[in-house]
C-alpha positions in Angstrom: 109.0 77.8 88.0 112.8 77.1 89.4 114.4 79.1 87.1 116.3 82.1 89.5 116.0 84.4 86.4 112.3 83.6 86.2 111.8 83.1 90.2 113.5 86.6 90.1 112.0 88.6 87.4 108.5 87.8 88.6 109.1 89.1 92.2 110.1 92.1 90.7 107.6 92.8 89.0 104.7 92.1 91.9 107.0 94.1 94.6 109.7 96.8 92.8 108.4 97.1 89.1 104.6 96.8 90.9 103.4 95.9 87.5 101.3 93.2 88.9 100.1 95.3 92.3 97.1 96.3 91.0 96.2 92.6 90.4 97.3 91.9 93.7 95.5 94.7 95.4 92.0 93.5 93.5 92.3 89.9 94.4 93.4 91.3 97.9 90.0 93.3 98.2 87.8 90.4 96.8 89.3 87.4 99.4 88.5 89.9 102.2 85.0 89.7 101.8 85.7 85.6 101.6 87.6 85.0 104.4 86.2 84.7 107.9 88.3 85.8 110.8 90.1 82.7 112.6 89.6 80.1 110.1 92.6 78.6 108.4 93.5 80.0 104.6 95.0 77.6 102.3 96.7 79.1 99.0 97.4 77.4 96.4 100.6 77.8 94.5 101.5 80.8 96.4 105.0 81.3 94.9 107.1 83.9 96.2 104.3 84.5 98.7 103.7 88.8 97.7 99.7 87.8 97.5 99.6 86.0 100.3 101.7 88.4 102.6 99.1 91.0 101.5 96.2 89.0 102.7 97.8 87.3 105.9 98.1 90.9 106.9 95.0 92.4 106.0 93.5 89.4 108.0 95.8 88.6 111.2 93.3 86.5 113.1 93.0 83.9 110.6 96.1 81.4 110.4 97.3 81.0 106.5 98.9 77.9 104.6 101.0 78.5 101.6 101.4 75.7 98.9 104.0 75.5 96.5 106.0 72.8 94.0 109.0 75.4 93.4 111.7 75.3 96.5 112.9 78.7 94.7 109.9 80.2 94.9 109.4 78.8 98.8 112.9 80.6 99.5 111.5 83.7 97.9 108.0 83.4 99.8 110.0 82.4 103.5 112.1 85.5 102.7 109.4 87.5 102.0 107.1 86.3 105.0 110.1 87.0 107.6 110.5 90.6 106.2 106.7 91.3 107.0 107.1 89.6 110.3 103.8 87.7 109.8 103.2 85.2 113.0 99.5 83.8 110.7 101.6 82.2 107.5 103.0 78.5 107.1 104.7 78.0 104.7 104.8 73.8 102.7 105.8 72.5 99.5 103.1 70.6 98.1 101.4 69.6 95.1 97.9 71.0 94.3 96.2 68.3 93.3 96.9 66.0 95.6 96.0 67.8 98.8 95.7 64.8 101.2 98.1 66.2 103.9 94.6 68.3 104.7 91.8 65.7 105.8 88.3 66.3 104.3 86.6 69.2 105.2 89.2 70.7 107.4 90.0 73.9 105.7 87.6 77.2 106.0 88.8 78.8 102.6 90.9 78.2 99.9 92.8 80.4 97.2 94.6 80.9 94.1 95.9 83.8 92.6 97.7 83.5 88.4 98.9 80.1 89.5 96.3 77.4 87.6 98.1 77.9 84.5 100.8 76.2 85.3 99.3 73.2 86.1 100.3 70.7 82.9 96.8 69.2 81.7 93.1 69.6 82.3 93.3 66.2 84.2 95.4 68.1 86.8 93.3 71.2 87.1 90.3 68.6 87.7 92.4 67.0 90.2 92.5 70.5 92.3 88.7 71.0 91.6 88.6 67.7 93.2 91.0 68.5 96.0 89.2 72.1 96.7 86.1 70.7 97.2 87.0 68.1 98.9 89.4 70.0 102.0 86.6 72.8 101.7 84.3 72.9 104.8 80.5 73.1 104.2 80.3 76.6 104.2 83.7 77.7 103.2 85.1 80.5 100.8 86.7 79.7 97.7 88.2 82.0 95.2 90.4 80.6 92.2 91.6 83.0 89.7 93.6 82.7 86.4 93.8 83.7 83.2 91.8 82.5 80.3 92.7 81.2 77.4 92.6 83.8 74.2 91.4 82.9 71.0 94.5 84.6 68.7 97.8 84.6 69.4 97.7 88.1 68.4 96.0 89.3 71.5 98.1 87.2 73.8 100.7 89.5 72.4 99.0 92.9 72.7 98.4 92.3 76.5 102.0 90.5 77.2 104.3 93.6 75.7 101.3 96.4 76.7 103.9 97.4 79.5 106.9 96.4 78.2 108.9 99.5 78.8 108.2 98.8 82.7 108.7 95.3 83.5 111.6 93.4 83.0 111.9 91.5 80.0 111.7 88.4 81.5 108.3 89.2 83.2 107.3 89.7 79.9 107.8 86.6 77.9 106.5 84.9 81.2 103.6 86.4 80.9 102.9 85.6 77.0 103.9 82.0 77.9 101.2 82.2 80.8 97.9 83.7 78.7 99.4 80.7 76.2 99.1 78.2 78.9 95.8 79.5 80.0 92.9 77.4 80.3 89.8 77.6 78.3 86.6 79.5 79.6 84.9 76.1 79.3 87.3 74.2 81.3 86.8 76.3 84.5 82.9 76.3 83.9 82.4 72.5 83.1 84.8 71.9 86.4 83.4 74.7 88.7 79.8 73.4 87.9 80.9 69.9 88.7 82.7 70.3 91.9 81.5 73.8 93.4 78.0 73.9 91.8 76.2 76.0 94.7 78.9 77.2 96.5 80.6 79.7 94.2 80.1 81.5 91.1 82.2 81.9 88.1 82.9 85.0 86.5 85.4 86.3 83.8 86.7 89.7 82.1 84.1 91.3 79.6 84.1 90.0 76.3 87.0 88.7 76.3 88.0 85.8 79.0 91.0 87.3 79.8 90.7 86.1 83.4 88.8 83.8 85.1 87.7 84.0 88.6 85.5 81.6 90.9 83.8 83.2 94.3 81.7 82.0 97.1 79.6 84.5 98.4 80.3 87.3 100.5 81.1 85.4 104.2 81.9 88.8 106.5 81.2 92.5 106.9 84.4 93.7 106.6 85.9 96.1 109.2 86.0 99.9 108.3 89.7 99.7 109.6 90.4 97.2 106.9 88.3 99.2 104.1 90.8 102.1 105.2 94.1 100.1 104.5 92.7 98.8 101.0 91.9 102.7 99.8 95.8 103.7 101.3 97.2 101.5 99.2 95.3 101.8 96.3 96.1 105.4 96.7 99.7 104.6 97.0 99.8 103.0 93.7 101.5 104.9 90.7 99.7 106.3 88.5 100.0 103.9 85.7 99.2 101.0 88.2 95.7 103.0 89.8 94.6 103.2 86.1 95.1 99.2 85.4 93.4 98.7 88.3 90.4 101.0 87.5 90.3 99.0 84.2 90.4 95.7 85.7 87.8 96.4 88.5 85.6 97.5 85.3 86.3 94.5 83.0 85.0 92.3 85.9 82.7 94.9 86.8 80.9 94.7 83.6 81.0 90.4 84.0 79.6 90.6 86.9 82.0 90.5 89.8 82.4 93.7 91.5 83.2 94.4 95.5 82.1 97.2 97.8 85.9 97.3 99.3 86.4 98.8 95.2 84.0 100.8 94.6 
């Protein structure tokens, strides 16, 4: 994504709009419980960095990698990191499925937040299976999450222009291109048996595979200080936002994935 207009329509809508902070705040919550303090974080595809500023704060003794192909979305993220004033984030353009500027089992947890889809073939997002498992140390935390492919075109639709009135139109037609783009349940579950079989699990959205995510375990007891600043900012949500995060903590609830940091 190098498109200004598109680089720029999609910050908005994380930061301004907030249309996607309740996703942000959810996959915020669940990496907490992943990532162990003073390890080094890699994030794949990290774009204009709004996910990963969220967790590099919530976790300032761990040091955190950023990896992304877009140099506009790099400018965006190296903005974005300065403004927070975050010492724990590096920022690198790389390709994701050829990690080989990490050597084998180097890395203590890798990420990726809505970023899979834009990878151009299943070959690729084997590639990064490959690569994740490969950086990953022994007992390292992965969590990979994306959307999954829908059957009709007609519910790719309903959940693009659900919130139309409050996201910028661009946003919008993104997003339908993105649940279009998605990958197939099967595809993450063929590729998560092959390459992370026993160190995470794979879970998706209830009946309907609207996202897809891949945990490890639970690494940490998380800090009541930390449990604090996730209930602020739910709390500091608008209303529209806390109720499409209550919804999404239930989807996933009800597939199987849940967090205590959610509750």
């Amino acid at each position: 994504m190098d498109d200004p207009e598109k680089v720029s329509a999609f910050v908005r809508a994380g930061r301004e709009a907030a249309i996607v902070a309740p996703t942000y705040l959810f996959h915020c919550a669940h990496l907490c419980e992943v990532i162990c303090p003073g390890e080094t974080v890699v994030d794949l595809a990290c774009g204009p960095a709004t996910q990963l500023g969220m967790v590099a704060q919530m976790n300032p003794n761990s040091q955190f990698i950023g990896i992304d192909l877009s140099e506009g979305m790099l400018k965006e993220a190296k903005d974005h990191i300065k403004e927070l004033g975050l010492k724990n984030v590096d920022l690198k353009i790389g390709d994701i499925t050829d990690l080989s500027q990490f050597s084998d089992g180097s890395i203590g947890t890798v990420f990726s937040t809505l970023s899979l889809h834009h990878l151009p073939t299943v070959h690729a997002l084997e590639s990064t299976f490959s690569e994740v498992a490969r950086i990953l140390k022994p007992d390292g935390g992965i969590y990979l999450s994306d959307f999954g492919h829908l059957n009709s075109e007609k519910s790719m639709q309903h959940f693009a222009y659900q919130h139309r009135e409050r996201q910028p139109e661009l946003f919008t037609i993104d997003y339908l291109n993105s649940l279009r783009a998605a990958f197939h349940l099967a595809d993450f579950q063929r590729l998560s048996a092959k390459y992370l079989a026993g160190r995470a699990r794979l879970y998706s959205t209830f009946l309907i595979p609207l996202m897809v995510t891949i945990k490890s375990p639970k690494r940490r007891q998380v800090e009541m200080a930390l449990t604090q600043k996730l209930a602020e900012l739910r709390r500091a949500l608008p209303i529209p936002q806390q109720r499409d995060l209550k919804d999404l903590i239930s989807l996933f609830k009800l597939g199987g994935l849940k967090s205590t940091l959610l509750a």
